[in-house]
TORKOLPA-453930 format. One line per 2 residues: number of its first residue (from 1); their letters; for each residue x, y, z of C-alpha. Coordinates in nm, 2 decimals, m for minus. Layout:
NUM = A = X,Y,Z  ...
// end
This chain:
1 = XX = 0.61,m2.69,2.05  0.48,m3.01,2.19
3 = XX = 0.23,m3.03,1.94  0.41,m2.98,1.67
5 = XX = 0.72,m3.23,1.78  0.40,m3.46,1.79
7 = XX = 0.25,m3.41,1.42  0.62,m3.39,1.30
9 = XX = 0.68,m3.74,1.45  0.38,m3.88,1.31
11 = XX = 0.45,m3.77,0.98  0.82,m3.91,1.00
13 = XX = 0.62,m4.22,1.07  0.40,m4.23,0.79
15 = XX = 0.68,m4.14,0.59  0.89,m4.43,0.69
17 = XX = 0.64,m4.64,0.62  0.51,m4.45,0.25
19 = XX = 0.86,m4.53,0.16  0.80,m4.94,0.24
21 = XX = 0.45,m4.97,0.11  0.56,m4.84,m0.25
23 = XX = 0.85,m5.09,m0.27  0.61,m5.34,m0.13
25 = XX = 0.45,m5.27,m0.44  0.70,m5.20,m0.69
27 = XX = 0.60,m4.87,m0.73  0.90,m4.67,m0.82
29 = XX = 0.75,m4.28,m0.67  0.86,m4.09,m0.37
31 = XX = 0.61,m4.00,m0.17  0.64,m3.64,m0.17
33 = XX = 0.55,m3.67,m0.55  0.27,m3.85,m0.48
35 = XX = 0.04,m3.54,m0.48  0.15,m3.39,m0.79
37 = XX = 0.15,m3.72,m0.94  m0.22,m3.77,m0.82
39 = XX = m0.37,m3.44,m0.97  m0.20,m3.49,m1.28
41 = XX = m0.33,m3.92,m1.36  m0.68,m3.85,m1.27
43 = XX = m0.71,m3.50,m1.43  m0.47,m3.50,m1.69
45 = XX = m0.28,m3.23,m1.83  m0.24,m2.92,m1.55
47 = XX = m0.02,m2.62,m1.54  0.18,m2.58,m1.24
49 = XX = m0.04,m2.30,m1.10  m0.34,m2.54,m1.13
51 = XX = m0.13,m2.83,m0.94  m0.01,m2.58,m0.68
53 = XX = m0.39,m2.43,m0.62  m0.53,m2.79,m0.58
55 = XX = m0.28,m2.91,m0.33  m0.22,m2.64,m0.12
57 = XX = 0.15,m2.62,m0.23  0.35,m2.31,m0.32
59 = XX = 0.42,m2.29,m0.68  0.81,m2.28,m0.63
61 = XX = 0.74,m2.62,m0.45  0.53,m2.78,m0.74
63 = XX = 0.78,m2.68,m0.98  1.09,m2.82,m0.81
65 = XX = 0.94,m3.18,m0.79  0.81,m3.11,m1.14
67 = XX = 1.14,m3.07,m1.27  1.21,m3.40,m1.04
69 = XX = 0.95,m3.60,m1.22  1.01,m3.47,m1.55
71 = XX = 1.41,m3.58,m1.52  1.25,m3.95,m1.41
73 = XX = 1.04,m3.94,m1.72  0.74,m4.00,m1.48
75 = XX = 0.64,m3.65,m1.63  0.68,m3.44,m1.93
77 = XX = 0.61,m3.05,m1.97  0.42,m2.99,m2.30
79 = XX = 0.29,m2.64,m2.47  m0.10,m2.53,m2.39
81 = XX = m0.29,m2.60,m2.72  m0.44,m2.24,m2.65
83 = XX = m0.18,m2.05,m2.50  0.17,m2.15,m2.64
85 = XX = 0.35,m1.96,m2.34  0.23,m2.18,m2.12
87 = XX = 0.36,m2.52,m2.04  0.13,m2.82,m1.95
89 = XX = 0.18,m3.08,m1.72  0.10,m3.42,m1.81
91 = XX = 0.19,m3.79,m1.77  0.51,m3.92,m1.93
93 = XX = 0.48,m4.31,m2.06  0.66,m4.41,m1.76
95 = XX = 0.39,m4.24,m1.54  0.13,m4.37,m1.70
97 = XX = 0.27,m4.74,m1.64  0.28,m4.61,m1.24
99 = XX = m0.08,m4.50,m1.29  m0.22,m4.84,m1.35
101 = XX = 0.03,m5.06,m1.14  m0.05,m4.81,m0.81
103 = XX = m0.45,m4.95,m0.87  m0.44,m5.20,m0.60
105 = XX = m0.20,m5.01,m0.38  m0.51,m4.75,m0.38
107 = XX = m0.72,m5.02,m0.31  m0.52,m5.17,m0.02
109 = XX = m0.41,m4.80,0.15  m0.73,m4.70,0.17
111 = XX = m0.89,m4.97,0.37  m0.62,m4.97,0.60
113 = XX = m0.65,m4.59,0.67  m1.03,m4.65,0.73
115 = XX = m0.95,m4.96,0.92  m0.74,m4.76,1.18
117 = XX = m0.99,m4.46,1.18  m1.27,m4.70,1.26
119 = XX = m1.05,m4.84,1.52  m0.97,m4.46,1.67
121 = XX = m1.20,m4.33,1.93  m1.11,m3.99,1.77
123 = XX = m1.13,m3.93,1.38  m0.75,m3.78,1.29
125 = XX = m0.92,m3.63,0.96  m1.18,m3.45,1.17
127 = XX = m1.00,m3.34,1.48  m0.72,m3.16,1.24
129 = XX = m0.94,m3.01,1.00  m1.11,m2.84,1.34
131 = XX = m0.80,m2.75,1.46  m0.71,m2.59,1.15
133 = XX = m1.03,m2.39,1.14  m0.97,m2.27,1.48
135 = XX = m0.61,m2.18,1.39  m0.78,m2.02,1.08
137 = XX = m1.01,m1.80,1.31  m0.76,m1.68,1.56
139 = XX = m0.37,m1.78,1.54  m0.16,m1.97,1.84
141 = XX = 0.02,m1.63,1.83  m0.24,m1.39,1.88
143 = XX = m0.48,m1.68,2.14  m0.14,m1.65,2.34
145 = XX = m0.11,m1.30,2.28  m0.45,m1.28,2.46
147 = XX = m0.39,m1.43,2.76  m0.08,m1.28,2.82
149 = XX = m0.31,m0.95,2.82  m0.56,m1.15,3.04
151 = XX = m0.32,m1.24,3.32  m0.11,m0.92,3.33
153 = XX = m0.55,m0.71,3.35  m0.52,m0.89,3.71
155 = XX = m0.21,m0.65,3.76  m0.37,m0.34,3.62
157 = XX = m0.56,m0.08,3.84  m0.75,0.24,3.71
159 = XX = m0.77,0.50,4.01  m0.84,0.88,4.04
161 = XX = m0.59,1.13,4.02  m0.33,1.22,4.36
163 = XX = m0.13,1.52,4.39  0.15,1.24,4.36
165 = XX = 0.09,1.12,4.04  0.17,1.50,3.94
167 = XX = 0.55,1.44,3.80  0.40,1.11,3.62
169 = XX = 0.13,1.26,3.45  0.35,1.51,3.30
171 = XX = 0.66,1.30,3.20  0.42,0.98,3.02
173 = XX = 0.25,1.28,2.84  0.56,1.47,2.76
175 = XX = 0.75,1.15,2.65  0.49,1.05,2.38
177 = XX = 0.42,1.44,2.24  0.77,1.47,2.24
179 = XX = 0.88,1.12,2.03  0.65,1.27,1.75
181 = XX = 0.57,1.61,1.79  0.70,1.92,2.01
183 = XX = 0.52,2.05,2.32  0.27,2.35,2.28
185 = XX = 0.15,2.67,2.52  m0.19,2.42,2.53
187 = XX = 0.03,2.13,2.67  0.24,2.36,2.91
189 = XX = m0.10,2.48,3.08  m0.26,2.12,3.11
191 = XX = 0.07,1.93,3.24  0.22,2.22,3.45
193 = XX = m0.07,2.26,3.64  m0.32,1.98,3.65
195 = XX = m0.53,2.03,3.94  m0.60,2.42,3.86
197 = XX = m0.62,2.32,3.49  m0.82,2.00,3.49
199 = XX = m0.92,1.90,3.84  m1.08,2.25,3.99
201 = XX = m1.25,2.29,3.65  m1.45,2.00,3.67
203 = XX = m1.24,1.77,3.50  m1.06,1.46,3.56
205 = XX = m0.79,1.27,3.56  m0.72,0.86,3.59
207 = XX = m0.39,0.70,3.64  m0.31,0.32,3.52
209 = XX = m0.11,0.14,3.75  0.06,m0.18,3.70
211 = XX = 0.23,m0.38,3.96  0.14,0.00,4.18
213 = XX = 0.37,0.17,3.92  0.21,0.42,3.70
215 = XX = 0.22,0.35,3.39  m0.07,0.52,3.18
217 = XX = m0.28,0.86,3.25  m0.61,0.98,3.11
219 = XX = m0.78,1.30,3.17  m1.14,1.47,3.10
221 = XX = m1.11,1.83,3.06  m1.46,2.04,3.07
223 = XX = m1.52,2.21,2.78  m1.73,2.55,2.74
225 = XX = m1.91,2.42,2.40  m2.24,2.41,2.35
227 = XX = m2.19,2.05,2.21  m1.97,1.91,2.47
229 = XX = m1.91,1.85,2.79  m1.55,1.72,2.86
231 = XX = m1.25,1.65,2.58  m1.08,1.31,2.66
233 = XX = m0.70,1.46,2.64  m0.38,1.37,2.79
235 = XX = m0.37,1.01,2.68  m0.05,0.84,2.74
237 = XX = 0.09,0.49,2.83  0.43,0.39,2.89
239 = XX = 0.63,0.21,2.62  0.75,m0.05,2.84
241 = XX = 0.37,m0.10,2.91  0.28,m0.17,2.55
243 = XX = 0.07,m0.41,2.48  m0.09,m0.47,2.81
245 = XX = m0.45,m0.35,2.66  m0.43,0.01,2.92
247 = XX = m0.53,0.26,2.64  m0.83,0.06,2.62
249 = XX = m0.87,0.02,3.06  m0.81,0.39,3.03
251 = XX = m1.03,0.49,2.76  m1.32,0.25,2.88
253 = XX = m1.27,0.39,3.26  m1.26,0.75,3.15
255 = XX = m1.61,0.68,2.96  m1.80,0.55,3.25
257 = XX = m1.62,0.81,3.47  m1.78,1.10,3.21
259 = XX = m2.14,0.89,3.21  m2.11,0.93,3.62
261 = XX = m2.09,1.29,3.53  m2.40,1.32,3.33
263 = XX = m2.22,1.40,3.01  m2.39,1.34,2.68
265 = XX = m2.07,1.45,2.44  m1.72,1.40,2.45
267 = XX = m1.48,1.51,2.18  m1.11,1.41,2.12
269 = XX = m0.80,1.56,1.90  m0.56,1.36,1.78
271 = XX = m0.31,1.35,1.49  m0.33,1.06,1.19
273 = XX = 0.03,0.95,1.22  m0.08,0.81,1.60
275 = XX = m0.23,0.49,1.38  m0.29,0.29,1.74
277 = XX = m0.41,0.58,1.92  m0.68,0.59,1.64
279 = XX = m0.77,0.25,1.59  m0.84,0.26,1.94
281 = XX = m1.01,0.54,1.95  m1.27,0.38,1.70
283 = XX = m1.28,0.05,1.90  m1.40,0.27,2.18
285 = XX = m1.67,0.37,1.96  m1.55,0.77,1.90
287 = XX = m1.61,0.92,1.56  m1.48,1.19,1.31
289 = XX = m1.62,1.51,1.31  m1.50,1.84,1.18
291 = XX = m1.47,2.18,1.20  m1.44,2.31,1.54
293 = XX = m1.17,2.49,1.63  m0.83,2.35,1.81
295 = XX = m0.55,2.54,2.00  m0.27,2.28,1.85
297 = XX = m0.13,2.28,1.58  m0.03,1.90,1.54
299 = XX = m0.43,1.81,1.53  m0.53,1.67,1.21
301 = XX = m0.84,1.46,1.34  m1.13,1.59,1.55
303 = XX = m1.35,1.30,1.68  m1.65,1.26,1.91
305 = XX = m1.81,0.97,2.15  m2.18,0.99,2.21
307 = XX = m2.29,0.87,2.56  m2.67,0.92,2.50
// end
């Protein structure tokens, strides 16, 4: 907000003082013409797509102060020689008097504008066009957006499974199965009974916490393929923990925990409608495989994470 109160002065400045230089030099053009104006006396005749594309305006914009122009005879709208649906853009005879009487005000504006760059320690032109490339590259929203999920990691803590964390690891999973699907025999047997199920199996099972309240849960299950060695199942998180980054904390902890095991293979279900749960799957570095058989009916996506 600061910065933009800033740049939003600054340009009320300029304004104010746009306003002066062209009665200073009888120059009878507002200055928020002055691009459209511009493009149109050293190019000649435009249509208002072209205008809008060369100054970075929308095209509803150009058009309004078109129309403005036009009504002050500064303007006039004229067919396309080669296509008569399309109107042209070109100087009326009153513009074309502007043209040649803003000469010196050219001439005068633009030394003073170099004048106060020299006298700048920093170059405006350069410092914004950076800052726009930056902004360009990543936007304020999503470099805040980052170190929100920076500062709240510091809150965020991935331990093993206790017979405590029994009750959450079977409400986070049932709330998520249940907002888009319905719970099966498979998911009864997993969340009813996790250390006999999971634990004494082989398997494991992580809990996020944050702020000591668990809020995600992660489990390897050991599989009796010839393939693979564990299925990463039982992923959940918390919606009021959205957006904190623990899938990922989760998915990258249950990795190394499957690499401590001396697994080579891991293979995941899911369902395509779960679009977040997939993405970040894939930014894990999983991918799709088919064909092996599943005990739910909700899969629609097999995928598999190489370790080796």
């Amino acid at each position: 907000m600061a910065i933009g109160t800033r740049l939003r002065m600054l340009s009320e400045q300029m304004a104010k003082d746009a306003d002066k230089i062209y009665e200073l030099y009888h120059v009878d053009l507002k200055p928020k013409w002055f691009p459209v104006f511009y493009v149109v006396s050293e190019n000649g005749e435009k249509s208002i797509t072209e205008i809008a594309i060369e100054i970075g305006h929308s095209h509803p914009s150009v058009s309004k102060t078109v129309r403005e122009m036009v009504k002050e005879k500064i303007l006039l709208e004229k067919k396309d020689k080669n296509d008569a649906r399309k109107n042209n853009v070109a100087l009326g005879p009153k513009g074309k008097q502007m043209a040649n009487q803003i000469r010196d005000q050219y001439i005068d504006v633009r030394k003073a504008v170099e004048e106060t760059l020299d006298q700048s320690t920093y170059n405006m032109w350069h410092a914004i066009e950076e800052f726009e490339l930056l902004l360009d590259q990543k936007s304020m929203f999503q470099r805040v957006k980052e170190e929100k999920k920076h500062r709240e990691a510091a809150n965020i803590k991935i331990i093993s499974y206790e017979p405590k964390y029994r009750i959450p690891f079977k409400e986070l999973n049932e709330e998520w199965i249940t907002n888009f699907f319905t719970m099966e025999e498979a998911d009864h047997r997993a969340l009813d009974n996790p250390e006999e199920y999971i634990l004494d199996r082989g398997g494991e099972i992580l809990i996020a916490l944050y702020k000591d309240e668990p809020v995600g849960v992660c489990a390897l299950i050991k599989m009796d393929h010839p393939n693979y060695d564990f299925e990463l199942a039982k992923m959940a998180v918390s919606p009021k923990a959205k957006g904190k980054g623990i899938g990922f904390l989760l998915g990258e902890a249950i990795l190394k925990k499957a690499k401590s095991l001396g697994a080579q293979n891991i293979y995941l279900e899911s369902n395509t409608v779960l679009k977040p749960a997939i993405n970040l799957y894939y930014k894990l570095g999983f991918k799709k495989v088919i064909g092996i058989p599943t005990p739910y009916q909700r899969c629609n996506i097999q995928m598999e994470f190489k370790l080796h």
